[in-house]
C-alpha positions in Angstrom: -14.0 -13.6 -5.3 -15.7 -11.5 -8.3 -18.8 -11.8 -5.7 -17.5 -10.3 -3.1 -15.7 -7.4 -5.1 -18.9 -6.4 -6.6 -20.8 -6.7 -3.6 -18.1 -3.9 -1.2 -17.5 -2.3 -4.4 -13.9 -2.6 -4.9 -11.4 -3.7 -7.8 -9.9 -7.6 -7.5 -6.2 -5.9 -7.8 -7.5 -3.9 -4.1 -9.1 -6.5 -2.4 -5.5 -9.0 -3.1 -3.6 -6.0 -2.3 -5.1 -5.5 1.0 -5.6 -9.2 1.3 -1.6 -10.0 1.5 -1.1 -7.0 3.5 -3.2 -8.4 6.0 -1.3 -12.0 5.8 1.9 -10.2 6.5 0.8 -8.1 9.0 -2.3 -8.5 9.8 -4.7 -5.6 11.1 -2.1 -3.2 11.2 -1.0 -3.8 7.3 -4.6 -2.9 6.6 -3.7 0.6 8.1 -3.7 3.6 5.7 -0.1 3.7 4.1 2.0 6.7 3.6 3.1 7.0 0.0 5.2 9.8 0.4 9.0 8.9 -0.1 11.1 7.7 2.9 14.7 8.8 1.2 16.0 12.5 1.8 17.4 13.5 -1.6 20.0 15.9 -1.1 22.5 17.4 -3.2 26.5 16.5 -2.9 28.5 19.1 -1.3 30.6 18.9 -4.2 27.7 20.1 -6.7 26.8 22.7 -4.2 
């Protein structure tokens, strides 16, 4: 595996990150993944 990283250039941690996102889903988990948060925050009408 050490190989391999060296070889495409990338950490172990990446490669077995994209590795089990590609197990789960496959091509599609390797898709670029949004890290922006999903959750609206908003503030209770009773602070407001």
């Amino acid at each position: 595996m050490t190989y391999i990283c060296k070889t495409i250039n990338i950490s172990r941690t990446r490669f077995y990150r994209y590795w089990y996102r590609y197990q789960k889903d496959g091509f599609d988990g390797l898709n670029e993944r949004s890290k922006r948060s999903h959750r609206i925050h908003r503030t209770d009408r009773k602070v407001e």
